[in-house]
Each structure stands twice: as C-alpha cells, then as structure tokens.
C-alpha positions in Angstrom: -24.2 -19.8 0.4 -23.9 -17.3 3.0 -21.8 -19.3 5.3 -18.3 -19.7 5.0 -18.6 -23.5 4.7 -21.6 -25.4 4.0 -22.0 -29.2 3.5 -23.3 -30.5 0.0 -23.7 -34.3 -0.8 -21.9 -35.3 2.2 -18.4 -32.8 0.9 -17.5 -29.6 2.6 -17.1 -27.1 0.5 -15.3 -24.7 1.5 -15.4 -20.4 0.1 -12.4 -19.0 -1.3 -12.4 -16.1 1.6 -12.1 -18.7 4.4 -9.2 -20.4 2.1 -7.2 -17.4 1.7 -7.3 -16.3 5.5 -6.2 -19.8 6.3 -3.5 -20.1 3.9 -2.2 -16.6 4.4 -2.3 -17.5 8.1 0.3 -20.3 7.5 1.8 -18.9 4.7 2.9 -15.1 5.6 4.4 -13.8 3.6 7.9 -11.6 4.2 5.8 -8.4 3.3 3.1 -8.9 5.1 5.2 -9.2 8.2 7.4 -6.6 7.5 4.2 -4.0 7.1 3.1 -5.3 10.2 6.2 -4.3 12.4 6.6 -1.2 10.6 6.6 2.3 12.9 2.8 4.0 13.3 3.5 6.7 11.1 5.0 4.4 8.7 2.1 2.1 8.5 -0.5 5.5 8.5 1.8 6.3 5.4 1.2 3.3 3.6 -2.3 3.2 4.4 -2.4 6.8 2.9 -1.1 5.9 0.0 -3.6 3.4 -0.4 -6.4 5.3 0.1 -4.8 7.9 -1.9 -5.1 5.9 -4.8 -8.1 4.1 -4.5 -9.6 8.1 -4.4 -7.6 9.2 -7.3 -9.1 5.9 -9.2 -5.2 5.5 -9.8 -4.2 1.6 -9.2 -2.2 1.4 -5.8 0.0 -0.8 -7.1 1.6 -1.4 -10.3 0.9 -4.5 -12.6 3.1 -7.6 -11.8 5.5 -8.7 -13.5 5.8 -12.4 -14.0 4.2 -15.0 -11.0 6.1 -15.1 -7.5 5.0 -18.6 -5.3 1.7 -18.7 -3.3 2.4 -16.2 -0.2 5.5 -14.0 -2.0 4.7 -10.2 -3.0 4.9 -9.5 -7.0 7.0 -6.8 -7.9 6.1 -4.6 -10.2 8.1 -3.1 -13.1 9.4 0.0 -12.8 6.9 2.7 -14.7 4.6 -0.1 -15.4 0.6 0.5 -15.8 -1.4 -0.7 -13.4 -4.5 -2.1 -13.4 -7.4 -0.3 -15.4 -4.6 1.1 -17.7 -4.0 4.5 -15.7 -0.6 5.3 -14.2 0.4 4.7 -10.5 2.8 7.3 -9.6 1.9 10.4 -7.1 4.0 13.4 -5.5 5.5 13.3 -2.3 3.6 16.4 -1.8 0.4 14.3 -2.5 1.3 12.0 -0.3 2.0 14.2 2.6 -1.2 15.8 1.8 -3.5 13.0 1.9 -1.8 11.6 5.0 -2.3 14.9 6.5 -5.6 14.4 5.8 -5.8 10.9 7.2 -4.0 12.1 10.2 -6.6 14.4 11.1 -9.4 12.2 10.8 -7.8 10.3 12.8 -7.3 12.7 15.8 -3.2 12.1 14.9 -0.8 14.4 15.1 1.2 14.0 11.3 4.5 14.1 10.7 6.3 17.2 8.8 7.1 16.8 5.2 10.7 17.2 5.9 10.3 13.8 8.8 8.6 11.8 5.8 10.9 11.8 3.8 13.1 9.8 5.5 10.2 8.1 6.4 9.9 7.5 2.5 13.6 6.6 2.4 12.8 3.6 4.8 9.7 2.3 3.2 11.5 2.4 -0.7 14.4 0.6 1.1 12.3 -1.5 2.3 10.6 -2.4 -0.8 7.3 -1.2 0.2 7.1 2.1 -2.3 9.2 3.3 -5.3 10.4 6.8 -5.1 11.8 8.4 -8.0 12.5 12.0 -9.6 10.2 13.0 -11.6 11.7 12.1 -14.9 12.3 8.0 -16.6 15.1 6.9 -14.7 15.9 9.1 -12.4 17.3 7.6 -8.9 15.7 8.2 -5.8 18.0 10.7 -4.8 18.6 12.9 -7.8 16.1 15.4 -8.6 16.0 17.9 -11.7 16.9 21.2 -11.2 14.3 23.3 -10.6 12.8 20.2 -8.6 12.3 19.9 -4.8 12.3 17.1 -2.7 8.2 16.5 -2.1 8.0 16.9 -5.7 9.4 13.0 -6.8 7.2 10.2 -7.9 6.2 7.8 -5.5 4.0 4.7 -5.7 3.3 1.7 -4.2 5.3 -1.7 -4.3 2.9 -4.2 -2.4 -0.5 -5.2 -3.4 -3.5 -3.2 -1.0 -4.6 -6.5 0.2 -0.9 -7.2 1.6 -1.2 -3.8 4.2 -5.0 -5.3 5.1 -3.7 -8.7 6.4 -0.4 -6.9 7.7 -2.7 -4.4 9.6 -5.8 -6.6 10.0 -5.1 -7.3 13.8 -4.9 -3.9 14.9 -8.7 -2.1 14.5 -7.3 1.4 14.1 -5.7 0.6 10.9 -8.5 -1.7 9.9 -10.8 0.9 9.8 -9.5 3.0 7.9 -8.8 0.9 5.6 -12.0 -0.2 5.4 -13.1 3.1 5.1 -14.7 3.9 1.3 -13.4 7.4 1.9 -11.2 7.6 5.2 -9.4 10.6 3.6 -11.3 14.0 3.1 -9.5 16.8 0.8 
C-alpha cells in the first residue's frame, strides 16, 4: 500500500494521511490559521519551541483535556503531564537559547531576549504558549523575588502537528521542522 489510494474489490480505499490533509484543508482550524499569519520571528519561536522539546524528549504540548470538535485545538490543563508522563514546561532563557540556536542555523539574525519577551507576551495572548513564574499559580506577570524575567515557565499550548500544517506552505519553516535535529546546542 504505498500509494495514497488504491482500488480493492472495485472500493477506493483511501489512507488516513490523504484523509487528514483533505479534511484539514476544509476544515482549518482557528489555530492553524492564526500560526500561519503570525510575524517570522514569531513563527521561528514556536518552531523553536518545538524542536526544543522534541530534543529535551519533553512533550511539546501538554495532555488534553477533554475532546474539542474535528478541526478545533485541545487545550491543555494548566501544569498538566504531557505525553510519556514527563513535564512540559521550559525557561524563557531556554527558549531564547534554542531559538538562538535555530536562528543561526538558519543564517537569521535572532531577536534579543528583552524583544522576545514581548514576543512571548503575544503568543501566550494568543493562546499559542503558557507563560508562567516559576512557581503553581503564579500569573504571567508576577515573578518571585529573586526571579528574572527569562527565568518563567513556558510551554506550549497547540499540538506540533497544528504549526506543521500552519507552516507547511512555506519550505523555510517546513524544513526545519522536519529537521530530526534543526537545533544544535
């Protein structure tokens, strides 16, 4: 069955790849449209965050809670474990760090840490990341004393596979995503 579609006893039948693109095609869904019209630096954050975690062996994303329709993103709960039981958050220092990284892979010139946060601020708005203090529920704009600003938890809100549709179109981002290891420390 190495073609997408193959004819058995006079049926198509049809692989579950070749469903999903066409049925994410028709049915886009708000996030992936919204991580496709984010800013460049935004998107190369998000995609460093991915990679980020898929490195660390840390899920990217938190497990879902409950079932959202066909097409909608699950959110997950807030300090929830993610998939393989290990936890999701990272630093904002991490996070600049690997995208940094990515950045210069990339032959781009990064950001500053003090023009991602803001950056950050517009993403967790967004819904696309949680940022918190380190600390249990701590809002994203109260750290501990003693704490600074790169060093609050961040993780990510979507699922991977919602930034590789969003970004799928443009072979820049595609690549790095599809890159095992895009990001070297």
């Amino acid at each position: 069955m190495g073609s997408e579609m193959c004819i058995r006893d006079r049926l198509a039948v049809v692989s579950v790849p070749l469903m999903a693109k066409v049925v994410s095609s028709l049915f886009k869904s708000r996030i992936v449209e919204l991580c496709a019209s984010l800013p460049q630096h935004q998107q190369l954050l998000m995609c460093a965050a991915v990679l980020h975690f898929r490195e660390a062996g840390k899920p990217a994303r938190a497990a879902p809670v409950g079932s959202a329709p066909f097409g909608a993103s699950k959110r997950p709960a807030a300090g929830a474990v993610g998939v393989g039981g290990a936890r999701g958050p990272t630093t904002l220092r991490d996070l600049h760090d690997a995208y940094s990284s990515l950045c210069r892979s990339q032959a781009v010139r990064p950001i500053s840490a003090s023009e991602m946060v803001p950056a950050c601020h517009a993403l967790a708005a967004s819904g696309l990341i949680h940022v918190n203090a380190p600390g249990p529920g701590r809002p994203f704009g109260h750290a501990p004393a003693g704490h600074g600003v790169l060093d609050k938890n961040v993780s990510v809100a979507i699922a991977p596979e919602e930034l590789a549709l969003a970004v799928q179109e443009v072979r820049f981002f595609r690549q790095i995503l599809a890159t095992p290891s895009a990001v070297q420390y």
